[in-house]
Phi, psi and omega in degrees: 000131161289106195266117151269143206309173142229121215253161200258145174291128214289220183274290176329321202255339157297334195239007179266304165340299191282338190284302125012305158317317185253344168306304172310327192266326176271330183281342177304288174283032181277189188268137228276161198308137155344167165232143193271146152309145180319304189285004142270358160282303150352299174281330162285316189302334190272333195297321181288336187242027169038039171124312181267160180277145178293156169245143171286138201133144144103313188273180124237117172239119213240134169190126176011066172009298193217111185258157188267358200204094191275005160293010213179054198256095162003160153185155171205104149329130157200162192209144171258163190128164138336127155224080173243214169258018155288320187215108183207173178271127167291290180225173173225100186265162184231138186229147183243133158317329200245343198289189181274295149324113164285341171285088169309298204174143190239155190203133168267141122258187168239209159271350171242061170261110135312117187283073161216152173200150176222152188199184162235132143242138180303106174246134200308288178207204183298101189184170196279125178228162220236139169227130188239106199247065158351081209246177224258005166224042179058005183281243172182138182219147169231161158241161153213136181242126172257123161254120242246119185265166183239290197205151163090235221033193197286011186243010187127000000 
């Protein structure tokens, strides 16, 4: 059997290692993705609603108390009203508080549209989620549901 040499390392090539190293190691333990803040849920809900306060009314947002699975959460939408061309939902967005995103997910209509969508989204953890309902004459209706998740969503 043979030993081959392992040639030694200079000082220069010591410290290129250990920095290499302790980089590797602060990227280990860094703190786990942001979670969105109140204030960029805020600030999409102000982009969206061009400004105005939401009035409570109108939306109904219906979803689970309690999900067993935040990958994968049931939601159903709806905005009461006329959807003719006089009077209709334009868009409706849904924003969750806790995700790393607060914009879930957005649904247009038109006026021969039924203002309902039903979908699953993906929740972090245990929070509050927000429906935002646009209507073809700028006013603005909200819901809010708190939903309490047990294991998965987007942080694990």
């Amino acid at each position: 059997m043979t030993s081959a040499k392992i040639p030694a390392m200079s000082r220069r090539q010591a410290l290129a290692f250990g920095t290499g190293a302790m980089v590797a190691t602060a990227f280990a333990f860094r703190a786990g993705p942001a979670l969105a803040a109140k204030p960029a849920t805020d600030e999409a809900i102000k982009a969206f609603t061009r400004g105005k306060e939401p009035v409570k009314g109108r939306v109904k947002l219906e979803l689970p108390e309690i999900a067993e699975n935040g990958n994968t959460v049931p939601m159903t939408v709806s905005v009461d009203g006329p959807m003719t061309a006089e009077s209709y939902v334009e868009e409706v967005m849904i924003v969750a508080e806790g995700n790393p995103n607060p914009g879930v997910i957005s649904f247009h209509f038109t006026p021969s549209s039924v203002a309902e969508a039903n979908t699953r989204i993906r929740l972090a953890e245990t929070q509050n989620v927000i429906a935002v309902a646009r209507m073809n004459d700028g006013s603005v209706f909200s819901d809010v549901r708190q939903v309490k998740v047990t294991i998965g969503g987007c942080g694990g």
